[in-house]
C-alpha positions in Angstrom: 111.2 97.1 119.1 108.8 96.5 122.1 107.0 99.6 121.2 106.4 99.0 117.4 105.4 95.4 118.3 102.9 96.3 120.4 101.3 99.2 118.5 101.2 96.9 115.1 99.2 94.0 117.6 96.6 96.8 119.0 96.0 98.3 116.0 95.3 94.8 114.2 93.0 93.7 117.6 91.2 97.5 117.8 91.6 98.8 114.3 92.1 102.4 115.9 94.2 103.9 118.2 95.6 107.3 119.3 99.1 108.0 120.0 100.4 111.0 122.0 104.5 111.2 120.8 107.0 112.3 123.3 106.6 116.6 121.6 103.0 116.0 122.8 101.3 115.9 119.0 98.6 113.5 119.1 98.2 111.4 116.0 95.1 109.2 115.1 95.5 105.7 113.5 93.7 103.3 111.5 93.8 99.9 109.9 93.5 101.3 106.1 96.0 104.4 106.8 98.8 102.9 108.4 101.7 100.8 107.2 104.5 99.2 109.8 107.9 98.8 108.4 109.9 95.9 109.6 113.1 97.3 109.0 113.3 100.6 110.4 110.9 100.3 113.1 108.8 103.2 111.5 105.2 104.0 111.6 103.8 105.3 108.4 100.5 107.3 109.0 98.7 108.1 106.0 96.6 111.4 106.6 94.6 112.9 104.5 96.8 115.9 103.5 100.1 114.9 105.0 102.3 111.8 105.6 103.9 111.4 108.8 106.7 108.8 109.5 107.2 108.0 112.8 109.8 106.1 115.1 107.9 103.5 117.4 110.9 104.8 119.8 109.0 108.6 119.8 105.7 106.8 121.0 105.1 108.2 124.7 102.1 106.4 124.7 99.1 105.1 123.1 95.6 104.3 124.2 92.2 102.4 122.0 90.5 104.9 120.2 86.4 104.9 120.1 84.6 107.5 118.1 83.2 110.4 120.4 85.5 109.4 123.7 88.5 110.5 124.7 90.4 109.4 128.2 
């Protein structure tokens, strides 16, 4: 639950963020293509020709996205 809390809070405070799961497939989020569900601890990512639902759990980490820079 730690996970998904804290992802839901960045993304509010940034409005973008990357994730890197723990298969290694980087996924980019924002405010208007992600929804949180309370119940299942899922991350619903919105993209533009696939929907990917995702278990907070699977998060290996995630850093602020900013157009043009990648750490």
């Amino acid at each position: 639950m730690a996970n998904f809390q804290r992802i839901k809070e960045e993304l509010e405070k940034s409005g973008e963020l990357m994730l890197r799961l723990g298969s290694g497939e980087k996924l980019e989020l924002h405010k208007h293509n992600v929804s949180f569900d309370e119940s299942t601890q899922e991350i619903k990512v919105d993209a533009s020709s696939e929907t990917y639902w995702i278990s907070a759990d699977s998060v290996a980490y995630y850093w602020i996205h900013r157009e043009g820079i990648e750490k």
